[in-house]
DSSP file (Angstrom, degrees, kcal/mol; ACC not computed):
  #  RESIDUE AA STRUCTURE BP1 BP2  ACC     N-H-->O    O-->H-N    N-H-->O    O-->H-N    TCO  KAPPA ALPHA  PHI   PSI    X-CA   Y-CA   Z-CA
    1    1 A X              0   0    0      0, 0.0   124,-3.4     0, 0.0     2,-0.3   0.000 360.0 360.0 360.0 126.6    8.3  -37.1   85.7
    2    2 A X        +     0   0    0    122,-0.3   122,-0.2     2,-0.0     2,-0.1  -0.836 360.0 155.9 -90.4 138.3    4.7  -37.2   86.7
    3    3 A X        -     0   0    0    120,-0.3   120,-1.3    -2,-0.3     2,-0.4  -0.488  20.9-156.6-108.4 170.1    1.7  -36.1   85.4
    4    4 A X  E     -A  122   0A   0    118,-0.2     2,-0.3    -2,-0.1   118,-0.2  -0.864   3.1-160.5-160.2 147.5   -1.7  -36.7   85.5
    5    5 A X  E     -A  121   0A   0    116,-3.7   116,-3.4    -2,-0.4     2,-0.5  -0.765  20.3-140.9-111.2 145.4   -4.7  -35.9   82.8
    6    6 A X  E     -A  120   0A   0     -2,-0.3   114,-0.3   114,-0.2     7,-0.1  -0.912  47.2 -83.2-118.8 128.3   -8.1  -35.8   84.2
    7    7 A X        -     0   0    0    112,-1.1     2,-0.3    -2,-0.5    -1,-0.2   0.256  34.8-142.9 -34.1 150.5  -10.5  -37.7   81.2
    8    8 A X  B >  S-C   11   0B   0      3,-2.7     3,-4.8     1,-0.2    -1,-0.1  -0.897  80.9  -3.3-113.5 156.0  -11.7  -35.5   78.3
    9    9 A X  T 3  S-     0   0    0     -2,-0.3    -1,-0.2     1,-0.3    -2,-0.1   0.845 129.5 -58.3  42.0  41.8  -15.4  -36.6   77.2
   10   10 A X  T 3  S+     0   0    0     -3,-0.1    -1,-0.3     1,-0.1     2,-0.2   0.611 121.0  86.3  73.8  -2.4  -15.7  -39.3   79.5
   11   11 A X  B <  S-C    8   0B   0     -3,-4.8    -3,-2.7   108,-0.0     2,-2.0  -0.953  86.3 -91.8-149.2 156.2  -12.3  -41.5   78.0
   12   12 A X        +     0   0    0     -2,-0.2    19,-2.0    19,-0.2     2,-0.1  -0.444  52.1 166.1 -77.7  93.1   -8.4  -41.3   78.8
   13   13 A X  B     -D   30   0C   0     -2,-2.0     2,-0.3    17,-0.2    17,-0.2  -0.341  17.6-163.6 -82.6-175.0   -7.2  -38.9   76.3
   14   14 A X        -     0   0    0     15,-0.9     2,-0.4    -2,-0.1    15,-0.1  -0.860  18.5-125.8-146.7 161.2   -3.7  -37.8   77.2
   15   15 A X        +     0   0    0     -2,-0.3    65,-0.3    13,-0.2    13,-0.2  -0.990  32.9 177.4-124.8 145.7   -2.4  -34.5   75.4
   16   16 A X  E     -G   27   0D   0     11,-2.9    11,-0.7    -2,-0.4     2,-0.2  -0.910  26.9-139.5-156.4 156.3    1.1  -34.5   73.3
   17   17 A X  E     -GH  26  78D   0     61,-1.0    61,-1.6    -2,-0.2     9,-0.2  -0.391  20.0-152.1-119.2 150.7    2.9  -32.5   71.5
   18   18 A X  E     - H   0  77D   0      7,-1.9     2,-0.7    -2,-0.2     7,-0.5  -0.761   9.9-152.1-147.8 130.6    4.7  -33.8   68.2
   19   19 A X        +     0   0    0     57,-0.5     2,-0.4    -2,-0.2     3,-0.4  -0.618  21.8 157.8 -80.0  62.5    7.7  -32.6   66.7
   20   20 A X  B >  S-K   23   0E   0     -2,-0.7     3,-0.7     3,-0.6    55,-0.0  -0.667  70.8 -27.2-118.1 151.2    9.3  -32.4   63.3
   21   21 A X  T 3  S-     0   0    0     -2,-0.4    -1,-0.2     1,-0.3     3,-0.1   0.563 123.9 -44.1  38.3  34.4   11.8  -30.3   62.0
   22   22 A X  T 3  S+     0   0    0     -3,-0.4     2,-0.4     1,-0.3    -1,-0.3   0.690 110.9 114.8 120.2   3.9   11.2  -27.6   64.1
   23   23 A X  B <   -K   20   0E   0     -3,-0.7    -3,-0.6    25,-0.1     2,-0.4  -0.953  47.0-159.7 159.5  99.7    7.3  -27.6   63.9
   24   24 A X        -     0   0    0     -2,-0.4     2,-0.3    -5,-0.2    -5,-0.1  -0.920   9.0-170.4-128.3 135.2    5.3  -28.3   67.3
   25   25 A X        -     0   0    0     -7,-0.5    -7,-1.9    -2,-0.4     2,-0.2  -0.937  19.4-128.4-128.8 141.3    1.6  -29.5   66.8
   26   26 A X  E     +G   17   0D   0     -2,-0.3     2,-0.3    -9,-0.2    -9,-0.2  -0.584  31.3 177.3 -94.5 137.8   -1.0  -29.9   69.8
   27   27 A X  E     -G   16   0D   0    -11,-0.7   -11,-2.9    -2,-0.2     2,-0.4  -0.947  30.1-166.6-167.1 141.2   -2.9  -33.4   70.1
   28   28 A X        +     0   0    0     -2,-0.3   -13,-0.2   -13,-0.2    71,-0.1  -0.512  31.9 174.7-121.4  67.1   -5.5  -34.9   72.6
   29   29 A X        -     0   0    0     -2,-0.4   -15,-0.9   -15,-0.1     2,-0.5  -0.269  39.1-106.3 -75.0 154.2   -5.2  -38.9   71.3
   30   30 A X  E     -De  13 100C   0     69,-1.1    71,-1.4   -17,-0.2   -17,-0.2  -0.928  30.4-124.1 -92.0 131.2   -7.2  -41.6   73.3
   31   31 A X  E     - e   0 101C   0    -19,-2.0     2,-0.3    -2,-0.5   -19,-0.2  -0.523  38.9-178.1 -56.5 118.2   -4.7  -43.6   75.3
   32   32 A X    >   +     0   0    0     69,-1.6     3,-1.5    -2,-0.2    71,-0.4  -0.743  23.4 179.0-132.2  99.8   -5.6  -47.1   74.0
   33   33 A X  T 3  S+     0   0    0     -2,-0.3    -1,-0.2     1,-0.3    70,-0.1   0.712  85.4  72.4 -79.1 -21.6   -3.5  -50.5   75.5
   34   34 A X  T 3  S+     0   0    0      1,-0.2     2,-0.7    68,-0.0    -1,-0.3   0.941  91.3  67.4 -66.0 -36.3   -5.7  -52.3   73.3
   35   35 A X    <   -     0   0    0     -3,-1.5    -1,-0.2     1,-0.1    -3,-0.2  -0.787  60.0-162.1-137.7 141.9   -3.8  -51.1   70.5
   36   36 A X  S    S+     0   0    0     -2,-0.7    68,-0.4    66,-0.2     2,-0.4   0.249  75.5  58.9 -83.6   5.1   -0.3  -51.8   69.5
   37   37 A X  S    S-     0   0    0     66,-0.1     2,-0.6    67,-0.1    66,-0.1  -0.974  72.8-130.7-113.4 127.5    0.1  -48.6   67.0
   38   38 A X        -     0   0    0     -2,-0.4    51,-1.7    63,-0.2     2,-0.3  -0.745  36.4-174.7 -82.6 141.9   -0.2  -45.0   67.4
   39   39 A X  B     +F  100   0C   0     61,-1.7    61,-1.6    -2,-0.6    51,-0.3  -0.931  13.5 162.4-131.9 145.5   -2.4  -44.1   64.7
   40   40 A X        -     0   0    0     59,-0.3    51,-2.0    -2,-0.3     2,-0.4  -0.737  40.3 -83.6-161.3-179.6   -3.2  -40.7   63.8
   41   41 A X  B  >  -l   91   0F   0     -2,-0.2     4,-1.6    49,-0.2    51,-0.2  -0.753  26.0-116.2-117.3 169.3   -4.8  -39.3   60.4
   42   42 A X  H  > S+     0   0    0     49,-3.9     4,-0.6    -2,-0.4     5,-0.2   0.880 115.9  57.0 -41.3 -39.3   -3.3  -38.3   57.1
   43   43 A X  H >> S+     0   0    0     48,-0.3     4,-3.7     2,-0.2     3,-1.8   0.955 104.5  50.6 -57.9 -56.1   -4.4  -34.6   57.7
   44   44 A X  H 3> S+     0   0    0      1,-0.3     4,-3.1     2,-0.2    -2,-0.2   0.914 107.0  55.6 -53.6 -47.6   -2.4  -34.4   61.1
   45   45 A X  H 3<>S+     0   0    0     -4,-1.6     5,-1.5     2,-0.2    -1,-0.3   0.632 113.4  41.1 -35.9 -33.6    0.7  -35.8   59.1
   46   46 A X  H X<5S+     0   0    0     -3,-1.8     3,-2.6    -4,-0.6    -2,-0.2   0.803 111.8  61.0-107.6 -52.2    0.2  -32.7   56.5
   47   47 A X  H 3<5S+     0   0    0     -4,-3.7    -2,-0.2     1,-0.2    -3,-0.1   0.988 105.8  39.4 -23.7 -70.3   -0.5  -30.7   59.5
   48   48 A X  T 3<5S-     0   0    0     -4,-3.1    -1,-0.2    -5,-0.4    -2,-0.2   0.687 118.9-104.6 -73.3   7.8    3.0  -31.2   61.2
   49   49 A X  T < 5 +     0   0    0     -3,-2.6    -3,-0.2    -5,-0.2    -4,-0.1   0.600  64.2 156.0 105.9 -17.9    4.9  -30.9   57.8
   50   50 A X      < -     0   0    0     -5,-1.5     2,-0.7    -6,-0.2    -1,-0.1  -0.277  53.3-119.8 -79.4 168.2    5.7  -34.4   57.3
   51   51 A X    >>  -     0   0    0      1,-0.1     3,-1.7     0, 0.0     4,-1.2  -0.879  22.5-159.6-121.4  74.8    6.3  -35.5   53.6
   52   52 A X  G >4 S+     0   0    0     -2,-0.7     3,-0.9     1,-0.2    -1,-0.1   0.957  92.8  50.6 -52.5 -34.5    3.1  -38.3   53.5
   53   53 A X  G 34 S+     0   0    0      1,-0.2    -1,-0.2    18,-0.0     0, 0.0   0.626 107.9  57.4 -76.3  13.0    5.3  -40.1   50.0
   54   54 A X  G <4 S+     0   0    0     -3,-1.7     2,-0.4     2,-0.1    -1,-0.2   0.815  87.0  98.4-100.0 -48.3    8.3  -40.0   52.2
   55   55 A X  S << S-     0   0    0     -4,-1.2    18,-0.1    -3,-0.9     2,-0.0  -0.250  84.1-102.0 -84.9 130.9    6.8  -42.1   55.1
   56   56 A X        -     0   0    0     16,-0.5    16,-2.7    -2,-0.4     2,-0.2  -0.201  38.1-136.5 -18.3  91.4    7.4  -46.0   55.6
   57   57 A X  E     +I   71   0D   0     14,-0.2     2,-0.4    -2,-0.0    14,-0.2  -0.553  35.6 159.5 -98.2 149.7    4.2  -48.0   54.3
   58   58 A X  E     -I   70   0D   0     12,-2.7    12,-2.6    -2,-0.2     2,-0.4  -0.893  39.7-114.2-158.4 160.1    3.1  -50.8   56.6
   59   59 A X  E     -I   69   0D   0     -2,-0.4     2,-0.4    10,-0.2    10,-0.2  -0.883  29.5-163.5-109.0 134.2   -0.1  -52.5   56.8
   60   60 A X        -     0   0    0      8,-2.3     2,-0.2    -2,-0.4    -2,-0.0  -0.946   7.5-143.2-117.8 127.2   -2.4  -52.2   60.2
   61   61 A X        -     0   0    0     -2,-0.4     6,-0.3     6,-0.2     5,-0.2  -0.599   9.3-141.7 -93.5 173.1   -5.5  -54.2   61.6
   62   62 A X        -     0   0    0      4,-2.4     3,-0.4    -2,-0.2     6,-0.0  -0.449  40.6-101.9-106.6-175.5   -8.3  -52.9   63.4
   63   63 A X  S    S+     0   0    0      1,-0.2     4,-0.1    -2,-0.1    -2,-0.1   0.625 119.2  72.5 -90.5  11.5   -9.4  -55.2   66.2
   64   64 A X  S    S-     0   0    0      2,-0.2    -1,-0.2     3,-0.0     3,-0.1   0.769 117.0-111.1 -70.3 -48.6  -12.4  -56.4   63.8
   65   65 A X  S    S+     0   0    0      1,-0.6    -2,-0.1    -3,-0.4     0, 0.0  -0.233  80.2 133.8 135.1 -23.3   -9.7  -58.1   61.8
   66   66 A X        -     0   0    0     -5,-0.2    -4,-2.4     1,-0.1    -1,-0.6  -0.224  48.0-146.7 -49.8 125.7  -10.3  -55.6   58.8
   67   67 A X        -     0   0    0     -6,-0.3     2,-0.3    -3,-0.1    -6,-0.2  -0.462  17.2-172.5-107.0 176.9   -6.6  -54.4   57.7
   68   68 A X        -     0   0    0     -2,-0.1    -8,-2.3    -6,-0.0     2,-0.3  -0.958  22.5-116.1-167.0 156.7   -5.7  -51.0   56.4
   69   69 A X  E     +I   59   0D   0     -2,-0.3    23,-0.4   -10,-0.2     2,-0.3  -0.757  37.7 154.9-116.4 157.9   -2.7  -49.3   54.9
   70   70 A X  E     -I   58   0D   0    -12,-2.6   -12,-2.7    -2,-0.3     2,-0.4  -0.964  38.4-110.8-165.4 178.4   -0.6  -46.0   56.7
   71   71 A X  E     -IJ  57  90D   0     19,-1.1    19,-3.0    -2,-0.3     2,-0.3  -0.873  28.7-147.2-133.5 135.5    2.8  -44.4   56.6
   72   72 A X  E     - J   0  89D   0    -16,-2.7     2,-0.5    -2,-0.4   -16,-0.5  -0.938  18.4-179.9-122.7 136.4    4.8  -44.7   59.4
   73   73 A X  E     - J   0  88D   0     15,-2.1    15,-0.9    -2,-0.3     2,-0.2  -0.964  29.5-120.9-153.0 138.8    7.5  -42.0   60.8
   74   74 A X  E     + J   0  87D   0     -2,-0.5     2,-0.6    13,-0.2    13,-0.2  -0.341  43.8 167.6 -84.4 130.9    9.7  -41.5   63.4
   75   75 A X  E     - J   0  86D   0     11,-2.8    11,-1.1    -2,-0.2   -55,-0.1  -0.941  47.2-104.5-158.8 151.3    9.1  -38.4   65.6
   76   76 A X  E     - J   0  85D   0     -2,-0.6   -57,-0.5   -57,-0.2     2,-0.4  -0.333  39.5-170.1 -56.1 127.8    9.8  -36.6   68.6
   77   77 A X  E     -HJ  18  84D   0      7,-2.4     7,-3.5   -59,-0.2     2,-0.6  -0.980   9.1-158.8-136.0 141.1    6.5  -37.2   70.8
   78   78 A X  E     -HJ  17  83D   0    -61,-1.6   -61,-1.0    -2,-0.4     2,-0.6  -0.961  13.7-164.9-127.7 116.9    6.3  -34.7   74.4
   79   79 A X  E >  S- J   0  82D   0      3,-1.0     3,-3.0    -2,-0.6   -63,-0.1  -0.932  77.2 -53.0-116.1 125.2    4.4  -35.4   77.2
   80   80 A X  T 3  S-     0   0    0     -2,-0.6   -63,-0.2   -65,-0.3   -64,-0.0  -0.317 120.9 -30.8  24.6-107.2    4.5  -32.4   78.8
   81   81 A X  T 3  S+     0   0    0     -3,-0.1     2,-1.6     1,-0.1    -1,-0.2   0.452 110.6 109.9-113.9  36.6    8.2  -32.0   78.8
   82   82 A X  E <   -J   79   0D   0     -3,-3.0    -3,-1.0     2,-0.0     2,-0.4  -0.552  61.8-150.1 -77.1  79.9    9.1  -35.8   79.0
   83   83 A X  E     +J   78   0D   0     -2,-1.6     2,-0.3    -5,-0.2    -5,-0.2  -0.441  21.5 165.4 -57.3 111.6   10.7  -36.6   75.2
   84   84 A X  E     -J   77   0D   0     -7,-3.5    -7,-2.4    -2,-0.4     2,-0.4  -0.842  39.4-124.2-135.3 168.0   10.7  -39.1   73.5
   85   85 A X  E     +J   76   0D   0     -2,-0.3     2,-0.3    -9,-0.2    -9,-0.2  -0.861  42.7 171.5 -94.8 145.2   11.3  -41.1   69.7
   86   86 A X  E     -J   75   0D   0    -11,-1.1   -11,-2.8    -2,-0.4     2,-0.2  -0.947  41.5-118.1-151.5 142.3    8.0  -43.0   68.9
   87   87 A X  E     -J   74   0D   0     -2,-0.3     2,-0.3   -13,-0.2   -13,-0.2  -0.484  41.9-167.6 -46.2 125.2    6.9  -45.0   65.4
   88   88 A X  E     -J   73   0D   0    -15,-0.9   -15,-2.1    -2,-0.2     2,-0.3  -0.852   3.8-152.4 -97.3 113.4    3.6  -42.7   64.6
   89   89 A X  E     -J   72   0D   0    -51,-1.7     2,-0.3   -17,-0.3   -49,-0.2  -0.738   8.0-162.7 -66.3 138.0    1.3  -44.1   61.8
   90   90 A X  E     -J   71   0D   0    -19,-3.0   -19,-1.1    -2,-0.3     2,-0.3  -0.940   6.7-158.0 -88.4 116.2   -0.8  -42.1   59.7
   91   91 A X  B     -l   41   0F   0    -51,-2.0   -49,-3.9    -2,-0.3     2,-0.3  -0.938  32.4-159.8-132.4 171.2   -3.4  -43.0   57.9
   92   92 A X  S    S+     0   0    0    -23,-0.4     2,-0.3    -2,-0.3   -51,-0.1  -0.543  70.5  95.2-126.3  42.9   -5.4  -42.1   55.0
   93   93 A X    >   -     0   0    0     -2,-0.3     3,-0.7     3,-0.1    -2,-0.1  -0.993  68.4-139.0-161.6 112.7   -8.6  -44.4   56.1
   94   94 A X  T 3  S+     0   0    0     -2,-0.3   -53,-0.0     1,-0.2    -2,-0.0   0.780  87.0 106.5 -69.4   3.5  -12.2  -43.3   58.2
   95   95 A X  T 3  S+     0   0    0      1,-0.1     2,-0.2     2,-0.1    -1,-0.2   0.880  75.3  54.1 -46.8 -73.4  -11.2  -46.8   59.6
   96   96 A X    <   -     0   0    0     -3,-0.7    -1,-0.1   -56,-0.1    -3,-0.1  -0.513  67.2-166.5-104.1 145.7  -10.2  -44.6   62.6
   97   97 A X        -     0   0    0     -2,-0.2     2,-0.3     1,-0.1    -1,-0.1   0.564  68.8  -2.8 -95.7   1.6  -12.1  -42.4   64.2
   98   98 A X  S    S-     0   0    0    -68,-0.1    -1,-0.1   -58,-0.1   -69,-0.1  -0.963  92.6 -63.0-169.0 165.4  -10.0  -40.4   66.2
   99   99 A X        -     0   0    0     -2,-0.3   -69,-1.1   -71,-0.1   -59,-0.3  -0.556  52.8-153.2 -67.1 140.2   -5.9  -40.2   67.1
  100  100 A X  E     -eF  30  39C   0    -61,-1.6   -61,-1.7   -71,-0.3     2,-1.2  -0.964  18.2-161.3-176.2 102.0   -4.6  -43.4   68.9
  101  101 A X  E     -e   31   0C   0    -71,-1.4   -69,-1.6    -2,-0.3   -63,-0.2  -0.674  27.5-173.2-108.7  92.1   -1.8  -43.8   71.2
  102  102 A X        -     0   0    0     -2,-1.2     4,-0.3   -71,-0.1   -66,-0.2  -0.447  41.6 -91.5 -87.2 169.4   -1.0  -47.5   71.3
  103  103 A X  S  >>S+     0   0    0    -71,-0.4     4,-3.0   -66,-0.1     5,-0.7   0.501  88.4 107.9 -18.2 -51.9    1.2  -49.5   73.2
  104  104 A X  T  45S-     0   0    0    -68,-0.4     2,-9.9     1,-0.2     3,-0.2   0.055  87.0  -5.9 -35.1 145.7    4.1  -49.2   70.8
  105  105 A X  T  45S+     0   0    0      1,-0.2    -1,-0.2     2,-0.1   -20,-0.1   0.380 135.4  53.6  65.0 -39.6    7.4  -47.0   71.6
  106  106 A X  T  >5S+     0   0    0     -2,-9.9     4,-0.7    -4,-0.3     3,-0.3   0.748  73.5  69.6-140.9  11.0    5.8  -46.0   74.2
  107  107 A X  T ><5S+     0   0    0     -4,-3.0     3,-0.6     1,-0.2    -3,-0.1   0.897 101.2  71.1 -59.8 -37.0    4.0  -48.1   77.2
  108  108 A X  T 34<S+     0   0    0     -5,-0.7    -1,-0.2     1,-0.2    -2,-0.1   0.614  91.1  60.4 -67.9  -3.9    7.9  -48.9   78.0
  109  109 A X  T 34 S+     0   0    0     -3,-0.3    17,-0.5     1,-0.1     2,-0.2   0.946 107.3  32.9 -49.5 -76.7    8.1  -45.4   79.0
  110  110 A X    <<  -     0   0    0     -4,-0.7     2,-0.4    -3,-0.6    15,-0.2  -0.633  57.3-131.7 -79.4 123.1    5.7  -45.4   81.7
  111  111 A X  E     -B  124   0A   0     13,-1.6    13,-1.8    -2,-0.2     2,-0.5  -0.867  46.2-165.0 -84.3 141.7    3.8  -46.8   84.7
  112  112 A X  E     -B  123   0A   0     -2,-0.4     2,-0.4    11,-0.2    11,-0.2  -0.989   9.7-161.0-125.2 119.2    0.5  -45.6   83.2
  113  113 A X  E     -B  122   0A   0      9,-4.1     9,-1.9    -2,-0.5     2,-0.4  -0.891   3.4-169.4 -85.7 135.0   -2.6  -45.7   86.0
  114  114 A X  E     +B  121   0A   0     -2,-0.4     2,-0.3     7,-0.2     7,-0.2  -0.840  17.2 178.5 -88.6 132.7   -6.5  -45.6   84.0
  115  115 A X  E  >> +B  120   0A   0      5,-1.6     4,-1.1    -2,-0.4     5,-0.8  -0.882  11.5 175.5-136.9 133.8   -8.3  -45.0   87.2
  116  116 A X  T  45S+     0   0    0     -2,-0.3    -1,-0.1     2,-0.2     5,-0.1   0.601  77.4  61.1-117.3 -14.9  -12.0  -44.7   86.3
  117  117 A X  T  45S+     0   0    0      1,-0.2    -1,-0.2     3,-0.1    -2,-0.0   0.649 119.9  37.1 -83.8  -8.6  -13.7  -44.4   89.5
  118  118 A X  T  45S-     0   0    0      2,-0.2    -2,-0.2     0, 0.0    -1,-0.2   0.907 101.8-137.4 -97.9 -38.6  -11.3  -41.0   89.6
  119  119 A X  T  <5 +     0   0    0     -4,-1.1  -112,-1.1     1,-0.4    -3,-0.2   0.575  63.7  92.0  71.7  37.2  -11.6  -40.2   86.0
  120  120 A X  E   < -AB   6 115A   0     -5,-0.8    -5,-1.6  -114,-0.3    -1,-0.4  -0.771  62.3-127.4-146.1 170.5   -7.9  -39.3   85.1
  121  121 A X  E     -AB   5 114A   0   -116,-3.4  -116,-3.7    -7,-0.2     2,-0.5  -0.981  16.9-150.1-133.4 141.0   -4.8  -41.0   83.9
  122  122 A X  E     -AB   4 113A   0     -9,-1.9    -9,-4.1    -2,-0.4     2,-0.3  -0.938  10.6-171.6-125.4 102.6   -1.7  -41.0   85.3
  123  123 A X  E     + B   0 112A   0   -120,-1.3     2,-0.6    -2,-0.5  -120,-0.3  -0.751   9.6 178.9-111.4 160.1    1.8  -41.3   83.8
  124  124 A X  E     - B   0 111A   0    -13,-1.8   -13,-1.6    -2,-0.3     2,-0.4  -0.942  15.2-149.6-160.4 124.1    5.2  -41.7   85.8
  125  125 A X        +     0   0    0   -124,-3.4   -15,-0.2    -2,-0.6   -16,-0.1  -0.934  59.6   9.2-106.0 143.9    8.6  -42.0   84.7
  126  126 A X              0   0    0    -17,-0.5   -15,-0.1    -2,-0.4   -17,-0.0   0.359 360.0 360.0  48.9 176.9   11.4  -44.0   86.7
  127  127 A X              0   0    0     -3,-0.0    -1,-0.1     0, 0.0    -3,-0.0   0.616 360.0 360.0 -90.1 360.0   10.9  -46.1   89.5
């Protein structure tokens, strides 16, 4: 598989799909290699269905050093129709300002190109 997403607003968002139980939700996260969690917000969690007292509580830091609390839950994540299982955290915190696709679950995926002087991002599966 490759694709490639041409920046929204000036930054590499990528758009994905996430799945549970049947139940497919649209999302345009900034692709962020600074950070090692996909983070997303409590509303998006109640959005797809998910069960917020249900999810896995784990502590996160911001890169400030300021820490933060989320539920974390395993789900079907699609780029375009490339599938995969990935960790998502939720949280319940204006500590983030927008949906987050870190590093976690899923850099191993991917060769990922940022290319900025093009203004798109670039994902590729196998070699």
């Amino acid at each position: 598989m490759r694709c490639k997403f041409p920046y929204f607003e000036d930054r590499p968002h990528v758009p994905v799909k996430i799945e549970y139980r049947g139940r497919v939700v649209r999302f345009l996260p900034l692709l962020d290699s600074g950070a090692d969690f996909s983070v997303f917000h409590k509303a998006d969690a109640l959005r797809i269905g998910l069960n917020w007292s249900k999810g896995e509580k784990i502590d996160l830091e911001n890169a400030d050093g300021t820490s933060f609390k989320a539920r974390q839950f395993n789900l079907n994540l699609y780029f375009e129709n490339y599938k995969l299982k990935a960790r998502i955290c939720f949280v319940d915190s204006k500590k983030v300002s927008m949906p987050l696709l870190g590093r976690r679950d899923i850099f191993k995926h991917f060769k990922i190109t940022i290319n900025e002087d093009g203004r798109y991002v670039e994902l590729q599966t196998g070699s």
